[in-house]
LOBA-527218 format. One record per residue (C-alpha): residue in three letters; y, z, x. Coordinates in steps of 0.02 Angstrom, whole numbers. Layout:
N
<atom><pamar>ALA</pamar><v>Y</v><w>Z</w><u>X</u></atom>
...
//
This chain:
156
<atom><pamar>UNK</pamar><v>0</v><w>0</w><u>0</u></atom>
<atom><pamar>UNK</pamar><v>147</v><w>-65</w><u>82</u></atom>
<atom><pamar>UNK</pamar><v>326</v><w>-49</w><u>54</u></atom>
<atom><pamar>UNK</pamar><v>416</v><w>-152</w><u>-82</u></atom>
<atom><pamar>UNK</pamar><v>579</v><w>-206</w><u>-74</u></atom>
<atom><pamar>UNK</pamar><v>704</v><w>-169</w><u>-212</u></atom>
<atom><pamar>UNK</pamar><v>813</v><w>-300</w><u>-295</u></atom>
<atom><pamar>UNK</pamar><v>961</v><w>-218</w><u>-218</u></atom>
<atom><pamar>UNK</pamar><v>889</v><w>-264</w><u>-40</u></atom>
<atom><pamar>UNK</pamar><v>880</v><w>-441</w><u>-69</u></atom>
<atom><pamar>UNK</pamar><v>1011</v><w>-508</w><u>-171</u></atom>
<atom><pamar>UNK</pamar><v>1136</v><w>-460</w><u>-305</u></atom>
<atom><pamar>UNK</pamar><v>1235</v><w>-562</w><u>-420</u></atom>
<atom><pamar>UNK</pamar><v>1419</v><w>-492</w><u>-350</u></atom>
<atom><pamar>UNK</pamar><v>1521</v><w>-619</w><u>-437</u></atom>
<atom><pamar>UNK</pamar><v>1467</v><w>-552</w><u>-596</u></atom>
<atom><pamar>UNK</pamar><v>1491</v><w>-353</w><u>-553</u></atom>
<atom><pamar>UNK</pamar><v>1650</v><w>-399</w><u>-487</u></atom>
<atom><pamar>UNK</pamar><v>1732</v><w>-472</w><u>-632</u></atom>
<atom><pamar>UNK</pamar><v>1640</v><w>-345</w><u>-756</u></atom>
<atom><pamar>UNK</pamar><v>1735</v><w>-208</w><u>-640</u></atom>
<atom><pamar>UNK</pamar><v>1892</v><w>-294</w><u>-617</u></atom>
<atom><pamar>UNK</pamar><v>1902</v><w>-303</w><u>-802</u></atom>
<atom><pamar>UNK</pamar><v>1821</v><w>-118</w><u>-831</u></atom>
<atom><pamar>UNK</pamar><v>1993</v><w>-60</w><u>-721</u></atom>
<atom><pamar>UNK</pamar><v>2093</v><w>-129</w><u>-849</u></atom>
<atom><pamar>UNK</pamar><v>2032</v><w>-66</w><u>-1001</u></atom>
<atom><pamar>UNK</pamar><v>2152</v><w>59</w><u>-1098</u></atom>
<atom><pamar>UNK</pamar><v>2053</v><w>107</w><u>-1250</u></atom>
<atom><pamar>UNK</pamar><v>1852</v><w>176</w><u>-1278</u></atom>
<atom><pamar>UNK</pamar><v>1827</v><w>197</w><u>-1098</u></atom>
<atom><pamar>UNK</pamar><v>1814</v><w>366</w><u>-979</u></atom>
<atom><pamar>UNK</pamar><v>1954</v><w>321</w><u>-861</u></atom>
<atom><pamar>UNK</pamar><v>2098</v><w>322</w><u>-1002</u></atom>
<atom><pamar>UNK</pamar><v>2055</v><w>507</w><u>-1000</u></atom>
<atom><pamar>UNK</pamar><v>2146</v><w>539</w><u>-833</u></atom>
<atom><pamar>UNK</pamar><v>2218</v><w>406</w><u>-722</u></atom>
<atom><pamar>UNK</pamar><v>2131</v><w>439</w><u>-568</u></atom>
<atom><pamar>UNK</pamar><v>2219</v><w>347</w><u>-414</u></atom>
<atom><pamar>UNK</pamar><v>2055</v><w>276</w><u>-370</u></atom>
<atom><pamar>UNK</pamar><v>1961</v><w>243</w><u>-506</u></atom>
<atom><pamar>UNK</pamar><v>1771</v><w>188</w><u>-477</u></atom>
<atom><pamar>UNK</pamar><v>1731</v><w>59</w><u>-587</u></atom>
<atom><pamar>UNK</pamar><v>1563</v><w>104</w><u>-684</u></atom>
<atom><pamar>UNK</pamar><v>1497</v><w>-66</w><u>-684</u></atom>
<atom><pamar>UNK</pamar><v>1472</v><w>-64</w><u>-503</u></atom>
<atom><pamar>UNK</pamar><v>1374</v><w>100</w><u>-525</u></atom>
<atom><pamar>UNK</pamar><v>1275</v><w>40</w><u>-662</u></atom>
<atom><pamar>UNK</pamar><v>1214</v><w>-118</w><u>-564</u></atom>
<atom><pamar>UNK</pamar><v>1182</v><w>-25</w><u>-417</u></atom>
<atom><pamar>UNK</pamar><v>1071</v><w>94</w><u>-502</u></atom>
<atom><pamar>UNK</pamar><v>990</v><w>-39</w><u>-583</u></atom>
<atom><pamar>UNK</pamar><v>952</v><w>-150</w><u>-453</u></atom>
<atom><pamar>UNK</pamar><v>868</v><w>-8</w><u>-338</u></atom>
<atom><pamar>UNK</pamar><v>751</v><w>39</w><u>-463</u></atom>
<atom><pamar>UNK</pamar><v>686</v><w>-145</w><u>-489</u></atom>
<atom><pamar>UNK</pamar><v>559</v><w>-226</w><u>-385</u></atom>
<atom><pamar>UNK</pamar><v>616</v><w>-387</w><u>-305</u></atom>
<atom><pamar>UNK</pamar><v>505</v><w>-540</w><u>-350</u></atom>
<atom><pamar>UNK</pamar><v>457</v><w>-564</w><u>-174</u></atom>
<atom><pamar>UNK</pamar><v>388</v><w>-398</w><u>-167</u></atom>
<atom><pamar>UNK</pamar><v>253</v><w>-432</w><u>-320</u></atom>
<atom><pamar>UNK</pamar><v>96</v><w>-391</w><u>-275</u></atom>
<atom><pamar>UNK</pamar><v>-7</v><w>-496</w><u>-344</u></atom>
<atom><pamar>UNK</pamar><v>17</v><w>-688</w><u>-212</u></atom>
<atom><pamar>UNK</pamar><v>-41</v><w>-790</w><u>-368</u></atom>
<atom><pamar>UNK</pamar><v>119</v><w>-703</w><u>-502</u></atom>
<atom><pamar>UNK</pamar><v>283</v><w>-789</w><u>-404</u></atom>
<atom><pamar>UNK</pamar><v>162</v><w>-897</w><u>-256</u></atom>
<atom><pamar>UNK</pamar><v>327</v><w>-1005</w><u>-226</u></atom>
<atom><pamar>UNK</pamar><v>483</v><w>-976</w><u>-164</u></atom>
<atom><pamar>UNK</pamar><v>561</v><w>-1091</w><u>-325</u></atom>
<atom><pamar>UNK</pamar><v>478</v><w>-953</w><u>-426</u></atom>
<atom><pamar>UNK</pamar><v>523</v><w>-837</w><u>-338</u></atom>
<atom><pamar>UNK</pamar><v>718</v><w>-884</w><u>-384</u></atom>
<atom><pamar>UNK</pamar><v>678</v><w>-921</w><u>-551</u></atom>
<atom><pamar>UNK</pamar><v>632</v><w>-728</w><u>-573</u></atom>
<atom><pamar>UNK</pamar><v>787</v><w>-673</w><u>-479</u></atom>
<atom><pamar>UNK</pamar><v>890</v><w>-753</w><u>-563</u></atom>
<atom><pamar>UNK</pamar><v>830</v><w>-687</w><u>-753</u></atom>
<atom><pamar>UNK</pamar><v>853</v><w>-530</w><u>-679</u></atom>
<atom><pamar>UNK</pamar><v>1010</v><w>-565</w><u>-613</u></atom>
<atom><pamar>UNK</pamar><v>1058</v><w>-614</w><u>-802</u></atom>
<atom><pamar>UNK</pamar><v>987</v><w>-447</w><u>-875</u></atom>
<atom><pamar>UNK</pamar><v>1119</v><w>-383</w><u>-749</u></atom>
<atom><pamar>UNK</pamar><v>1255</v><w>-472</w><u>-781</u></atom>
<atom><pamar>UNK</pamar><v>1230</v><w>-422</w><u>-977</u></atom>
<atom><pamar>UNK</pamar><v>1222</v><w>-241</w><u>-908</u></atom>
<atom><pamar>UNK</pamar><v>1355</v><w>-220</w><u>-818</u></atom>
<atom><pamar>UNK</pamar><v>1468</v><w>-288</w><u>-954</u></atom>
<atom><pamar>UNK</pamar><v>1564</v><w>-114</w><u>-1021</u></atom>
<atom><pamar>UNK</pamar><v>1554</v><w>-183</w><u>-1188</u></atom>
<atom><pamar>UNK</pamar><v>1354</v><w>-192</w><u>-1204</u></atom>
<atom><pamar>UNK</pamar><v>1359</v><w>-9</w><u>-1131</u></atom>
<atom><pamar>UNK</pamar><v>1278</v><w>48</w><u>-1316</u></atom>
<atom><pamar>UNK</pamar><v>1196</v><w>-118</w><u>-1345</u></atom>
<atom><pamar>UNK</pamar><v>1012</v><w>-69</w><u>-1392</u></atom>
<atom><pamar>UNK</pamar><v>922</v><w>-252</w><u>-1342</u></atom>
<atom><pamar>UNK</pamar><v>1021</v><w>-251</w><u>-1184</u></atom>
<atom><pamar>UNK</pamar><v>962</v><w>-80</w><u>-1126</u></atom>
<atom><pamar>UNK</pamar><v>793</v><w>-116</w><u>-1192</u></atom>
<atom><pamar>UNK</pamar><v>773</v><w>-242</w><u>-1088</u></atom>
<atom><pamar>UNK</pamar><v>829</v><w>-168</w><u>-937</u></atom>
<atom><pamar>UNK</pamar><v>714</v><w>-27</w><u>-952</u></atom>
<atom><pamar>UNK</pamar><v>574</v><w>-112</w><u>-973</u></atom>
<atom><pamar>UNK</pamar><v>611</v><w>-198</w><u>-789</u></atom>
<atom><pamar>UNK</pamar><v>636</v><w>-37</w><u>-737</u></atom>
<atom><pamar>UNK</pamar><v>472</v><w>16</w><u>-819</u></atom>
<atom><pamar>UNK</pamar><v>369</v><w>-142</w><u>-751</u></atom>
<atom><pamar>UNK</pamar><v>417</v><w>-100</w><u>-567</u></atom>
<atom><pamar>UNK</pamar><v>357</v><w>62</w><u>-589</u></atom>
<atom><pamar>UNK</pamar><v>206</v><w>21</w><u>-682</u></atom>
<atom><pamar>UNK</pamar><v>149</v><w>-106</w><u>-574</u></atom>
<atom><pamar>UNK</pamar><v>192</v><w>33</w><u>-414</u></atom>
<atom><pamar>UNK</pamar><v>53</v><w>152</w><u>-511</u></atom>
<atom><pamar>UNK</pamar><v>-78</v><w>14</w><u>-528</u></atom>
<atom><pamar>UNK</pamar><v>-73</v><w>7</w><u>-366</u></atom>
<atom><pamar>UNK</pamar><v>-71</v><w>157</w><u>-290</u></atom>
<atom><pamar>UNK</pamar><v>-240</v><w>180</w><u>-406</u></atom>
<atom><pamar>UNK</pamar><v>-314</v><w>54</w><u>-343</u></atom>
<atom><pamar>UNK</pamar><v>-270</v><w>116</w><u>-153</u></atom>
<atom><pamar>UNK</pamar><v>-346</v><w>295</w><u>-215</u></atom>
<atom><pamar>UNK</pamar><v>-499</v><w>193</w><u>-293</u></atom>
<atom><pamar>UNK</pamar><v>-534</v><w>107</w><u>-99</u></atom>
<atom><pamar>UNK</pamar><v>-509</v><w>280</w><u>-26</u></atom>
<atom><pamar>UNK</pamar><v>-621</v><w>364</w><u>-161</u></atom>
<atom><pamar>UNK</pamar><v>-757</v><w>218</w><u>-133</u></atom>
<atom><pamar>UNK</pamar><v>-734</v><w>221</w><u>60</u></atom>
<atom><pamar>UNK</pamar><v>-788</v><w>433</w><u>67</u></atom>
<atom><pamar>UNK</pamar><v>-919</v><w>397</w><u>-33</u></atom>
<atom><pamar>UNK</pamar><v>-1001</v><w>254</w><u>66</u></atom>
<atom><pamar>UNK</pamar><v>-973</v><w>286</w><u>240</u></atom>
<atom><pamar>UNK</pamar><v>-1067</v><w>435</w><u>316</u></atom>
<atom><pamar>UNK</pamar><v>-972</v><w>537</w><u>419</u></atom>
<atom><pamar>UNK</pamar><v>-1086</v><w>593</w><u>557</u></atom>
<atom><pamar>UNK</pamar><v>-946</v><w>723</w><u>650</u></atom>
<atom><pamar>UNK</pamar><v>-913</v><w>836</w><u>497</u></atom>
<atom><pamar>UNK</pamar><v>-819</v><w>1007</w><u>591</u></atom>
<atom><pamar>UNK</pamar><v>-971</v><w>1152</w><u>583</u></atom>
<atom><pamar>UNK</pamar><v>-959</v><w>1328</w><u>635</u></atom>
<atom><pamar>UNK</pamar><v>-1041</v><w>1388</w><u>798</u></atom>
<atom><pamar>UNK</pamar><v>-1076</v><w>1553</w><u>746</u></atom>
<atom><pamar>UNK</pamar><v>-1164</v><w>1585</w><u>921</u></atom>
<atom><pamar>UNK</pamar><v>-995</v><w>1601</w><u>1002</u></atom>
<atom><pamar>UNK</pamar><v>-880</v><w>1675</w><u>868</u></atom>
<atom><pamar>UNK</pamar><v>-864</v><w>1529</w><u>770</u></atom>
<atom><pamar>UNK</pamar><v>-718</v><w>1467</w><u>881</u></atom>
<atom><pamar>UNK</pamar><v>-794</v><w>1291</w><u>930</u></atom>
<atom><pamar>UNK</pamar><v>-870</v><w>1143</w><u>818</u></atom>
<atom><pamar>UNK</pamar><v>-1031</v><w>1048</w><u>849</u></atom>
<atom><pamar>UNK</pamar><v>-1076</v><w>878</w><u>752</u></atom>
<atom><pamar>UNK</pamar><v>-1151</v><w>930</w><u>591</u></atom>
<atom><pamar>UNK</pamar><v>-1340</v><w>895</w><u>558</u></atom>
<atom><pamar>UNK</pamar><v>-1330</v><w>735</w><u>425</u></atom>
<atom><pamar>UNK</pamar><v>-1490</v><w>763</w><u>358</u></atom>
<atom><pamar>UNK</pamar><v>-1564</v><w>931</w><u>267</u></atom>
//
C-alpha cells in the first residue's frame, strides 16, 4: 500500500477559485465578512477548495491500472472534478444540497477505495502468517534464567 497523491498535489483549477474569491471579497450582504471588516479578509472559497481538493484522490493515484489506464482519461477525470470544484467554491451554492452531495461522495469514494485497500493489504498479511512457517519463533531458555532465545522446535 503505497502513498496516493491528493488532487491538491497535482493540479487545481485556480482560475476558477480566484474569481469565486475575488467576487466572495466583494459581497456586502448574507456573507460572514459583512459582520466585521477585517483588513485582511480570507476569502472562504479558497478554503473550501483547498479542503476539498486534499481530501480527494487524484485520478493518477487510482488503484486499480485498468479504471483511468490513459493519460487522456486520466484528464477527463480531473477535469469533472475540477467542475465539482468550481460549483463548490461558488459562495452562492454554499447551501446547495446536489452540489454538496456530490462533493461528498468524492470525498467518500477516496476514502472508500483507501479502506478496500488497506483490507486487502491486511488480507496478504493475514494469508502470508498463515502459510509461511516461521522456523526462528523467540523461546525461553529456562536453563540460564530465561535471558537468551533458541530456535523453537517446529514440530510437537
Amino acid at each position: 500500500m503505497g502513498y496516493r497523491k491528493k488532487l491538491i498535489e497535482v493540479a487545481l483549477p485556480l482560475d476558477a477559485i480566484s474569481r469565486a474569491g475575488k467576487r466572495e471579497k466583494s459581497i456586502r450582504h448574507g456573507h460572514p465578512s459583512t459582520l466585521h471588516l477585517w483588513w485582511a479578509r480570507r476569502p472562504l472559497a479558497a478554503a473550501r477548495a483547498v479542503l476539498w481538493a486534499s481530501l480527494v484522490d487524484d485520478p493518477s493515484a487510482h488503484p486499480d491500472p485498468d479504471r483511468f489506464p490513459t493519460e487522456e482519461d486520466e484528464k477527463l477525470e480531473r477535469k469533472r472534478l475540477f467542475g465539482i470544484l468550481e460549483r463548490l467554491v461558488v459562495w452562492e451554492n454554499s447551501n446547495d444540497t446536489e452540489v454538496l452531495e456530490e462533493a461528498r461522495a468524492e470525498i467518500e469514494n477516496s476514502f472508500l477505495q483507501r479502506e478496500r485497500e488497506r483490507e486487502r493489504e491486511r488480507e496478504r498479511e493475514q494469508t502470508f502468517r498463515t502459510s509461511c512457517p516461521r522456523p526462528f519463533l523467540r523461546g525461553r531458555d529456562d536453563s540460564s534464567g530465561g535471558a537468551t532465545s533458541r530456535p523453537a522446535v517446529l514440530w510437537r
